[in-house]
N, C-alpha and C positions, 0 to 999 in steps of 0.2 A: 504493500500500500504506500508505501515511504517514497517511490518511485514515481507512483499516480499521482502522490500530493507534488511531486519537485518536477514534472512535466507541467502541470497543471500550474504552476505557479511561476516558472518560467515560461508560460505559453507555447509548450511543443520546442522548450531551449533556444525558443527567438533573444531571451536576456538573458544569453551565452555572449553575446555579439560582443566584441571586445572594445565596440568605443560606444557611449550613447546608447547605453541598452531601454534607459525610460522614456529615451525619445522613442525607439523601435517598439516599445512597449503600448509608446500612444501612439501613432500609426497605425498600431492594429487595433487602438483600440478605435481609430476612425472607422477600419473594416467594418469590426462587429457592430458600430451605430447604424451606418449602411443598414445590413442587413439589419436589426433590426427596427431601425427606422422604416423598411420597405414594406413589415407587415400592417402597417399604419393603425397601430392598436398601444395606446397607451398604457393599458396591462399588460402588456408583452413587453412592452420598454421598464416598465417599473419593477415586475418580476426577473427581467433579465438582470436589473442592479442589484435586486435583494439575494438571487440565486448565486451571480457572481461573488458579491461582496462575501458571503455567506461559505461559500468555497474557498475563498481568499484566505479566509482567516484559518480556517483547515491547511490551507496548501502554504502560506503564510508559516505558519506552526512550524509545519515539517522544513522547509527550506532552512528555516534559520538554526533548528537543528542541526541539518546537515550542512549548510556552511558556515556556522559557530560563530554567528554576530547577528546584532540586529536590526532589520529591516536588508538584507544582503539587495545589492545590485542585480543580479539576476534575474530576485522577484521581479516581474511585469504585468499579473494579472490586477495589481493595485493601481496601474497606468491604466491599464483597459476600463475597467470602472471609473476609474477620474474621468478618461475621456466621455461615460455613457452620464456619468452625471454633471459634468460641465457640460453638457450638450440637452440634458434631458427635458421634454417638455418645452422646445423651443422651437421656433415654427424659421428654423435654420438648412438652406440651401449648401452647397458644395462651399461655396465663400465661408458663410458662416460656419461651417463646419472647422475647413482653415484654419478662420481667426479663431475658433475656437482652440484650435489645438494648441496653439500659441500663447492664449492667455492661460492656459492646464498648464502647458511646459512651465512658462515663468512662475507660477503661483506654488507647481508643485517644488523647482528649487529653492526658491523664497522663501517656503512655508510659512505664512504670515501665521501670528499668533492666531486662534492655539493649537495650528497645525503641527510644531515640533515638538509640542508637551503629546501629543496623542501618540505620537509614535514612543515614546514611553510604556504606553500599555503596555500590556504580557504580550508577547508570541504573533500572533499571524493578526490580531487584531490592531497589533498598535501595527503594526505592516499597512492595513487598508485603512487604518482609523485616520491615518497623516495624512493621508492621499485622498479620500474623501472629503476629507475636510477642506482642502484646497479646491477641489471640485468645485463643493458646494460654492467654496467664493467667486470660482469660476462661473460658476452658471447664474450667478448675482451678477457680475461685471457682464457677461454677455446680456442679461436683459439689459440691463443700464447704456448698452451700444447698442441692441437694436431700439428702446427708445429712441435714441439720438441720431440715428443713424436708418430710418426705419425698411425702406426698400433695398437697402445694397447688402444684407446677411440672408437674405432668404433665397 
């Protein structure tokens, strides 16, 4: 199982990649809003974040086990949910998506307050709890630009 949890948490060893693994990590995690942004059902999007994050902290767990520090570089399924909840609930086209990822990158090395107190937690939760949490501010500053900015993110 130790195996399924450190595939699963490196996304199939994409945050193996030896430079900018949480960039590669958001990337995909642009993929997976695609899909599921395409089934155009906001229960599918919001389960998709609860089922992810909810894995995370599982597969979270085991990574840092096996690479013996906390929060390891590797992990990237805590990018992939940054990306699905800086994005979530936003009525964001291919652009938007973009800027999206952009304003995740910056927030996620940032980690504005009290993003780097959360990665504190225990084990796989403070893993997805720091990266969530930059999300969320994430998906606050994207509304605040699509106010401002109203036709050019969709």
């Amino acid at each position: 199982m130790d195996r399924v949890g450190l595939f699963i948490a490196t996304c199939g060893y994409l945050g193996c990649v030896p430079v900018a693994p949480g960039t590669f990590g958001s990337a995909a995690g642009l993929l997976v809003f695609y899909v599921v942004r395409s089934t155009g059902s906001t229960a599918v999007e919001l389960s998709a974040i609860i089922l992810l994050f909810a894995i995370g902290i599982w597969g979270g767990t085991v990574a840092e086990r096996h690479f013996g520090g906390v929060d390891p570089a590797p992990v990237v399924l805590d990018e992939v949910v940054g990306m699905l909840i800086t994005l979530a609930f936003l009525p964001v086209g291919a652009a938007g998506a973009i800027v999206g990822f952009f304003v995740f990158r910056v927030l996620d090395v940032v980690k504005p307050w009290p993003s780097a107190r959360f990665e504190r937690l225990p084990g796989g939760l403070g893993v997805m709890a720091d990266d969530g949490m930059a999300a969320l501010y994430g998906n606050l500053a994207m509304r605040g630009l699509i106010a401002v900015m109203p036709g050019w993110l969709v």
